[in-house]
N, C-alpha and C positions, 0 to 999 in steps of 0.2 A: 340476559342479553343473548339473542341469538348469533350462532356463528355468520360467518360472514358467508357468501355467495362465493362460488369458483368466481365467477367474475372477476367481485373485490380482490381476492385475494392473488389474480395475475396481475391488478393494477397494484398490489402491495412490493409485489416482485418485483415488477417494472420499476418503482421508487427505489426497491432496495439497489436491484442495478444502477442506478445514476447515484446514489449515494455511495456505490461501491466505488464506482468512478470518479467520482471526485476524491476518495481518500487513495486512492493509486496515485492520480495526479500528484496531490500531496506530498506522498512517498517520493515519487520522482522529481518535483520542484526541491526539496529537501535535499535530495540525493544530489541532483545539479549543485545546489549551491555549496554543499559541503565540496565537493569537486571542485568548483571555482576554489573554495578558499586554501585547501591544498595545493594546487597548482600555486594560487597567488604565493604563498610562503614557500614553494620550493623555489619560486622564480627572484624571491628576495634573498635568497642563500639563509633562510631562517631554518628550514631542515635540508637533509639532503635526500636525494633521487632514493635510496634506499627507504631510508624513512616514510617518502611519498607514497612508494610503490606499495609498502605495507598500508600504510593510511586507507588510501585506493580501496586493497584489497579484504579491509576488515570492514569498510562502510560497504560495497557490495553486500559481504557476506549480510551484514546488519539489514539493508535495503531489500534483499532478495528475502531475510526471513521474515521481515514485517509482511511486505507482500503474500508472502504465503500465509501470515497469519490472517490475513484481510480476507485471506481467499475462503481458507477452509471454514471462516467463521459465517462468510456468505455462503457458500454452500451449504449447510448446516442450519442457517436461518431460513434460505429457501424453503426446504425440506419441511422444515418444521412448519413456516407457514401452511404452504400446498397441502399436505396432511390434517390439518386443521379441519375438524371436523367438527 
């Protein structure tokens, strides 16, 4: 099988970018709704404002390192394709 044409392989990118972008999305719909649902239970006295705040603060963490993992894994597939030779 021959390799693929520079061409293809910017139209390969261009896919992997909107695939990239839809699982950000993802991460961030995810992120929302767990947000919703802590709010919702700190506002029924189910935890308290402390509780919340940590809740908050360890889904960020979690949310910003998926993110990151999406990223460097795209950039790394990039690479690999364009190089393709």
């Amino acid at each position: 099988m021959p390799s693929p044409t520079e061409e293809r392989r910017k139209e390969i990118v261009k896919h992997l970018h909107k695939v990239l972008e839809n699982h950000r999305t993802a991460v961030r719909n995810i992120r929302r709704d767990v947000k919703e649902t802590i709010d919702k239970l700190e506002k029924e006295k189910k935890i308290s404002q402390d509780e919340q705040k940590r809740a908050l603060d360890e889904m960020e963490k979690i949310s910003h390192a998926e993110a990151k993992k999406i990223e460097d894994l795209s950039v790394a597939k990039e690479r690999e394709i364009l190089e393709l030779r």
